[in-house]
N, C-alpha and C positions, 0 to 999 in steps of 0.2 A: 557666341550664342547670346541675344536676346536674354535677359533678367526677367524672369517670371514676374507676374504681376502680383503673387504674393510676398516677392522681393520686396518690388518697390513700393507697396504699401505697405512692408514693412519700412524699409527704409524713410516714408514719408513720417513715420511713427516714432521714429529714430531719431528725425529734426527739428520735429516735435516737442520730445522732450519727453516721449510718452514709454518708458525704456519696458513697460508692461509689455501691452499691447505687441511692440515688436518681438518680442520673445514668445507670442500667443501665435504671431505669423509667420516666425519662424521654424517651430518645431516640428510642424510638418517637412519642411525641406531637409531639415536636420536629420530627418531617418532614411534619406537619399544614399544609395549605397554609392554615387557618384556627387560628389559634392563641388561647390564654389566656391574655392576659399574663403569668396570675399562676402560668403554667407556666414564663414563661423566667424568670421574675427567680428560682423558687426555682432553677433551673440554676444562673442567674447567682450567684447565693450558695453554692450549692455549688464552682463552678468559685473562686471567690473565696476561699473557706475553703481550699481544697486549694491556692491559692497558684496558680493557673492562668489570671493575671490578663488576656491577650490573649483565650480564652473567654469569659472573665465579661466581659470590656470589649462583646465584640461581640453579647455576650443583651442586655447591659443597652441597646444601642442599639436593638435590637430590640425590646425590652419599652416604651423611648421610642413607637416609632412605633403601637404595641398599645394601650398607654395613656397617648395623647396630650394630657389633664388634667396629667400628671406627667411631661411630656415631656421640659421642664428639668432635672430633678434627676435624672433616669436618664441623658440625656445627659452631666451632671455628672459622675457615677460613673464612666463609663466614659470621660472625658477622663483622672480622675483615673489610674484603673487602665491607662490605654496610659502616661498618665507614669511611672508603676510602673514597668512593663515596658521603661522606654527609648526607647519610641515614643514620640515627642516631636514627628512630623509630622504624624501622626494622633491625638494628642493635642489640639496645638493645635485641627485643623480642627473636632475632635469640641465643644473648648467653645467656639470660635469659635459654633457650632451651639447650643448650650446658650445663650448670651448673646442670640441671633436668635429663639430656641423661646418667651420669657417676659419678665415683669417684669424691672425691675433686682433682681438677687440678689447680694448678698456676696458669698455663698460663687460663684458662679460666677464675677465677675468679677477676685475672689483667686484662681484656679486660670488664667482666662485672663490675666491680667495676668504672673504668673509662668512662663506659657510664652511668652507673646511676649518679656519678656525673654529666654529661656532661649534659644529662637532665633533670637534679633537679627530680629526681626520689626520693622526698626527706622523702617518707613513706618507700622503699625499703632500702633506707644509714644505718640508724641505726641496723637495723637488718644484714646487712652484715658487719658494723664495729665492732659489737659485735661480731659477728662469728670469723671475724679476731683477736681479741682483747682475746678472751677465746684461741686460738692456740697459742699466743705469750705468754700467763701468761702459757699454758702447760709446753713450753719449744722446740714444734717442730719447727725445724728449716726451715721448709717449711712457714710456716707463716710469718717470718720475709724478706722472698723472695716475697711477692705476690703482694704488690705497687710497682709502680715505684717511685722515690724518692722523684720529686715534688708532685704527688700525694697523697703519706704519709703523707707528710706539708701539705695537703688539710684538714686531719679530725685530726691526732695526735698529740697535741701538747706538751706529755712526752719524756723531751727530754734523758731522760733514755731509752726508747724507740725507741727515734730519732734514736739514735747511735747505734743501734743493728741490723739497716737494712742491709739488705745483697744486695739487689736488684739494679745494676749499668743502667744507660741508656743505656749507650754502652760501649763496650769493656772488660777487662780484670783487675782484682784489680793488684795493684803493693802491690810487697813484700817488705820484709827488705831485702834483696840481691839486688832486682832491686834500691829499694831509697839508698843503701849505696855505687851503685855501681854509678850510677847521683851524689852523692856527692863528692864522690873521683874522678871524671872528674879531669883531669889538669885544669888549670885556670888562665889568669894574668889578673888582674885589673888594667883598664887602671886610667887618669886624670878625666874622666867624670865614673859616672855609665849607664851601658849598658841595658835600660829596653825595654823588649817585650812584647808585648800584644795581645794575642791571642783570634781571636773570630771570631762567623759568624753572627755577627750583625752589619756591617758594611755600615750601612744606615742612612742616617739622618733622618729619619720616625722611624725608629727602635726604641721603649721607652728604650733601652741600651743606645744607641747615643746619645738618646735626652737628658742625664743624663750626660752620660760621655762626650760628644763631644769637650767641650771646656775646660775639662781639659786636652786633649790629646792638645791643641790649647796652651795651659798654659804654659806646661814647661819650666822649663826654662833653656835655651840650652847652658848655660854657664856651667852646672852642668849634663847635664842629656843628654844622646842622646835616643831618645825615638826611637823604632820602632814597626809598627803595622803590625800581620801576619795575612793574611783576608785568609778563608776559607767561605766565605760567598757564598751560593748560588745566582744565575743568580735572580732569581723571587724578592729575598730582597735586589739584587741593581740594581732590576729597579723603587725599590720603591723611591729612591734617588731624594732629591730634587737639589742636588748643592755641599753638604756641603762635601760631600766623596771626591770628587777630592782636596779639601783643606787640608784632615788630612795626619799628616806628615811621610814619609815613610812608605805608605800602602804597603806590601807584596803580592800578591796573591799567596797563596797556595792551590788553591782550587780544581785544579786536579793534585796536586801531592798528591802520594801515601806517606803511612805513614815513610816510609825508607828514601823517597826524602826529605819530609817535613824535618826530624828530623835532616838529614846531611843539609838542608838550613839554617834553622835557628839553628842547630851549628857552623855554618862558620859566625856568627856573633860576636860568643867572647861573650852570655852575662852575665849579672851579676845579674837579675833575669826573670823569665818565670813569667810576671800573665796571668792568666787563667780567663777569662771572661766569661765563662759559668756556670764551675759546672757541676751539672747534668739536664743538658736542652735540649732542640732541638741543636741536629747538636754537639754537646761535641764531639772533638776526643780524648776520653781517652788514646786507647792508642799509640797516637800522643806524650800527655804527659808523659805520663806513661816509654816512652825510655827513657826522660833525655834530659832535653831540656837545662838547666843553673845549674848552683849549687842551687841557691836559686830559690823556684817554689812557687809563691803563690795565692791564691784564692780570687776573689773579684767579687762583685758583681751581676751575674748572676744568685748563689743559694746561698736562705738564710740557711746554715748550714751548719754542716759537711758532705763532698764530699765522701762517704765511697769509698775507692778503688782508689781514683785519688791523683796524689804521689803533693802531695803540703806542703812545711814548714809551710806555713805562713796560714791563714786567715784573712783579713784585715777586722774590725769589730768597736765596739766602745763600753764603758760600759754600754749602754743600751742595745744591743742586746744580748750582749757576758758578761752579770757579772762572777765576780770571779766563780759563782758557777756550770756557763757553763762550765768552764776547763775541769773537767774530762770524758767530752762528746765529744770532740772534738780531734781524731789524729794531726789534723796541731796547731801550736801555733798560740793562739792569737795577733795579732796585732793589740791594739785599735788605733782609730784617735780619738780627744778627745773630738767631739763636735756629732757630725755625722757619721755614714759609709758611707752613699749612699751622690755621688755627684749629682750637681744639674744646669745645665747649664742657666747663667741668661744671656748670651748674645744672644743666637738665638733663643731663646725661646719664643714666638708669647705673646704677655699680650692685648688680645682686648677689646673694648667694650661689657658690657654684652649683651644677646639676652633678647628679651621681653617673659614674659610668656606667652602671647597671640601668639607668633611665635612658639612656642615648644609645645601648646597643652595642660598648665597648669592651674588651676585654681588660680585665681589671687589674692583669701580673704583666700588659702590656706594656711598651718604652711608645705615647703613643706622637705621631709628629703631625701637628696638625695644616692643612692649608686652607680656608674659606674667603680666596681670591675669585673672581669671576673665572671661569672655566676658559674662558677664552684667549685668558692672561697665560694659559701651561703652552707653552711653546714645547717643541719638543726637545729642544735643550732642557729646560725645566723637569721635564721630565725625567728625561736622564740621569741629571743632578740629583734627584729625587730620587731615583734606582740607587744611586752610588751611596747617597749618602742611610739608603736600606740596609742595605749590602753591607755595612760597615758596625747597624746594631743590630744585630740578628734575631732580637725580643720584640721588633719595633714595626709598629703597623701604619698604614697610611691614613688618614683621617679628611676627608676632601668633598666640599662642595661641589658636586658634579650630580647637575638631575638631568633625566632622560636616558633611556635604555642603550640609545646608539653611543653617546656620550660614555656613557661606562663600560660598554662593551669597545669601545676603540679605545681607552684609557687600559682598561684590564689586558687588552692585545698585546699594544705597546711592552707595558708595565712587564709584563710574562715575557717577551722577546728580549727584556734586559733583565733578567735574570727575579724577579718578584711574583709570587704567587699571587692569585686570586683573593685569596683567604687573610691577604696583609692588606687587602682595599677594604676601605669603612667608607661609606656613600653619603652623607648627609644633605637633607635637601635646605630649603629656607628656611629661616625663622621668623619669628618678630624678634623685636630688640631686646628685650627682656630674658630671653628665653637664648639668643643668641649668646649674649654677654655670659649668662651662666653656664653654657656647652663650653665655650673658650676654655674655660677654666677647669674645666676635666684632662685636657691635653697634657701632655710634656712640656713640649718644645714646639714652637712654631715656626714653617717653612714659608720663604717668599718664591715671586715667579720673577722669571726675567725675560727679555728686558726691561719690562715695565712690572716693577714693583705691587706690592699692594700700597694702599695710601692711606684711606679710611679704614680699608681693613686691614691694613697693621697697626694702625692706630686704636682701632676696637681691642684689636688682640692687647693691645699692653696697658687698655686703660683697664682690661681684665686682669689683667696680673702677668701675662702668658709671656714669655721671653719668646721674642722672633730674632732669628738670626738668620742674615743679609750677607754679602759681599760686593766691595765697590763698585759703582756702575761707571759709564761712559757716557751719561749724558740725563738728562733732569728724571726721567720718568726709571730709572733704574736706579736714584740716586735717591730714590725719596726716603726707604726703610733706611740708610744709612742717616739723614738728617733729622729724625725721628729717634730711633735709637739716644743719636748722640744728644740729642735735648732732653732726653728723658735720664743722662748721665750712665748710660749703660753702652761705651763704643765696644766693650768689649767682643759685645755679638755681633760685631762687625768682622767680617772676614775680609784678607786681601786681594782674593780671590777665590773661584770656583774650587778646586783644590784646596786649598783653608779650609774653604767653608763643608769641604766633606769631615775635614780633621775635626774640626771644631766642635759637631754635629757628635761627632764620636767621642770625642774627650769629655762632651757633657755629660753623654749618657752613661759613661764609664763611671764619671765622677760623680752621683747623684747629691752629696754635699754640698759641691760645688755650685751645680746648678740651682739646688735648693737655695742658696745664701743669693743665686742671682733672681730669685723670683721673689725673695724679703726685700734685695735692694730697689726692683722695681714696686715693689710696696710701700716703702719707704717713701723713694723717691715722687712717687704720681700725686703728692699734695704737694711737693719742694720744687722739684726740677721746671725747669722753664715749659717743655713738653706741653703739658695742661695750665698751666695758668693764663686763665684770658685774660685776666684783669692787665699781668704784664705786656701777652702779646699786644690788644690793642692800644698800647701806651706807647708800642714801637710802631705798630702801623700807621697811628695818629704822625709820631714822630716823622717816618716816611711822607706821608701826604703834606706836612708843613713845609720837609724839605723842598719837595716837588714847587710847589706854592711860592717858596723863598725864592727859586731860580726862577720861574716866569716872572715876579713882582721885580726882578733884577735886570729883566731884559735876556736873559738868557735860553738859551736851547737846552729840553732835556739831556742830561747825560749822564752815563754812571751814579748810581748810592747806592754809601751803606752806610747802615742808621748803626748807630752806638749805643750797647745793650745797658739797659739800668743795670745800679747796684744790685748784686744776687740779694735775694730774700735771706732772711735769717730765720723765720719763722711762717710752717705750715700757710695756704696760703687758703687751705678748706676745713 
């Protein structure tokens, strides 16, 4: 059939650029009880361009059923576009839909896999990590593409496995031609080392910032010229309280393109690239990936190997990264010799705690707190979290989990292994302020596995709040353990799942006990290595000279660990 003529002036309105107008010539057709696919999906691209993604979600489902050949990937779309929008129940249902319509597809089961996590869809996980998990033991190489990378560290913690992903956030893997050809760059090293730091987290609300902030404040400029390249979106430095306009040599490269960026901060001469990201929100791969310094290295933003993003280094420590991590990991190791993650103790907020009776808690409770991202409760975690209920019978849950479907698939779960309704406590967001002092109303605080909390175990005990862990299998399960043990408390380290139920139990039996562990971590958070930046970055400083030392030698990065200072003798705040 011939395309009506208010098709095609729609259409010509389309090429246009004029996405109004075609949506004025379309609506009439639109109430056709017999339609033309290839009327909705141009809607649906209109309503999409103008940003009016619940419209376009709902053609595009509609253009599915039209042209049922492509049923899959129109449903896809508009799974993706309700996640857009927040809808996140009709999201899932839509790629649930999309997975049922067709072959096995990547991309569709990368969108559904990320919202079942997203809303504890925690009877549906296993059965899809399994699916995933029998294609990776096959051998198909489609398997090893279908997480995204953080997402992987959500359920897998083989890091045999780890290292076989193929799946990048963004951009393009660098080769041995592109990294040999960034090496042999010309180069002169000045009197000072030239360091750049790359990220788009440059906000002081940012839990990046709140970690790093005052070691970029540290340096010390006898030795070091530090520079920072912000690619940071508008929305995350409005979140800014102050502290941005203070850090030193902010860059904004935020709308230069990646040719621009790359000749920018090559006209700085430096003598290493760290990469702040990883594989996270906003990573410009391949930003780095042209060759930004001789030496390019990896810190902080993703716990493990960056597949595809050209970095020497990984900067890490012997608990996230043992000897036996090496062969899993393209960049070398760089340990610091106490900690990896830094820990800001000068702007960092330490208030008064809040009352149980202001948060909603019951006050004769044993209460166990977890305020990990919801996405981190695996359903192993979960579980863990039953058993370790189960075992203090006073003891209620206490868990950042917002949204009604979120709680009612937590509460399901929770209630199938043996835990009432009435021992879940829902807390939503805070600010920081207000967060730090909730902490401190808790017990005892729970982590998730495989991937750990990091910043937020870290909150938790610079609140006072004892977390207790059990050893992981590979960096992003390994973090609460190197934390813990720098802050001089391995005790709350379990050796296991098991342990760590016993453990959970013998504190709350023991409340002496526990008590004397929550003075020593009071104690401890002005002494222990944990929070002291002023020590951290005198190791990282120490790291980056090593780094320096082997290029000015002629040599290939490989293996470091930096050699921790003398311990303090005296408070260090």
């Amino acid at each position: 059939m011939a395309p009506s003529n208010s098709f095609v002036q729609a259409l010509q309105a389309y090429k246009a650029g004029n996405l109004t107008k075609c949506l004025r010539l379309l609506a009439p057709l639109l109430k056709n009880r017999v339609l033309d696919g290839n009327i909705l999906l141009v809607a649906a691209q209109c309503h999409a361009k103008l940003d009016q993604k619940i419209q376009a979600a709902e053609l595009y489902m509609r253009a599915a059923e039209a042209l049922p050949d492509n049923k899959s990937m129109f449903l896809l779309m508009a799974a993706r576009l309700f996640q857009q929008a927040k809808d996140n129940d009709r999201a899932l249902e839509t790629a649930k839909a999309a997975a049922a319509s067709g072959p096995f597809s990547v991309e569709v089961q990368n969108t559904l896999r990320r919202l079942l996590r997203d809303q504890l869809a925690l009877v549906d996980i296993p059965l899809s990590d399994a699916a995933v998990m029998n294609g990776i033991a096959s051998g198909n190489a489609e398997f090893f593409a279908v997480d995204d990378p953080y997402e992987h560290l959500l359920w897998c913690g083989d890091e045999a496995i780890n290292s076989q992903q193929t799946r990048m956030a963004a951009g393009t893997p660098f080769t041995p031609v592109s990294k040999q050809q960034r090496r042999a760059m010309p180069h002169q090293h000045g009197e000072k080392i030239k360091v750049g730091y790359l990220s788009a987290d440059y906000s002081d609300q940012h839990p990046t910032m709140r970690l790093f902030q005052s070691v970029l404040l540290s340096h010390d400029p006898t030795r070091f010229d530090i520079h920072l390249f912000c690619h940071t979106e508008a929305p995350i430095v409005a979140t800014d309280r102050g502290m941005r306009q203070t850090y030193p040599n902010l860059h904004v490269i935020t709308d230069m393109d990646d040719d621009a960026a790359c000749a920018y901060i090559r006209s700085f001469d430096l003598d290493i690239l760290v990469d702040l990201k990883g594989h996270t929100k906003d990573v410009r791969v391949d930003l780095i990936n042209r060759g930004l310094a001789p030496l390019q290295a990896a810190y902080l933003g993703f716990p493990g190997s960056a597949y595809g993003i050209d970095c020497d280094y990984i900067i890490s420590d012997p608990i996230v990264t043992p000897d036996s991590a090496r062969p899993y990991y393209h960049e070398k190791l760089c340990r610091l010799p106490e900690c990896y993650q830094a820990n800001d103790n000068r702007h960092r907020l330490l208030v008064p705690a809040a009352s149980r009776a202001s948060l909603g808690l019951p006050e004769d409770a044993f209460v166990l707190a977890s305020f990990n991202a919801a996405r981190k409760i695996s359903p192993f975690t979960a579980q863990l979290w039953a058993r370790v209920m189960a075992t203090i019978p006073d003891s209620v849950l206490w868990i950042l989990c917002e949204g009604q479907s979120r709680q009612s698939n937590l509460i399901d779960f929770m209630g199938k292994n043996g835990i009432a309704p009435d021992r879940l406590f829902f807390a939503d967001t805070a600010i920081y302020s207000d967060h730090i002092a909730r902490l401190q109303a808790a017990d005892l605080g729970l982590d998730t596995y495989p991937y750990n909390g990091h910043t937020t175990t870290s909150d938790k005990l610079w609140a006072g709040l004892p977390v207790i862990t059990f050893k992981g299998s590979n960096f992003a399960s390994r973090v609460s353990e190197s934390l813990l043990t720098a802050l001089g408390v391995p005790e709350l380290v379990a050796n296991d799942a098991d342990h760590l139920v016993d453990l959970a139990a013998s504190l709350a039996q023991d409340r002496a006990r526990l008590e004397a562990i929550w003075q020593k971590i009071a104690d401890n958070r002005f002494v222990a290595p944990l929070f002291d930046t002023e020590r951290f970055t005198r190791h990282l400083e120490c790291a980056f000279e090593m780094m320096v030392e082997r290029e000015k030698a002629g040599l290939e990065p490989d293996h470091i660990d930096v050699a921790p200072l003398p311990p303090r003798n005296a408070p260090f705040q």
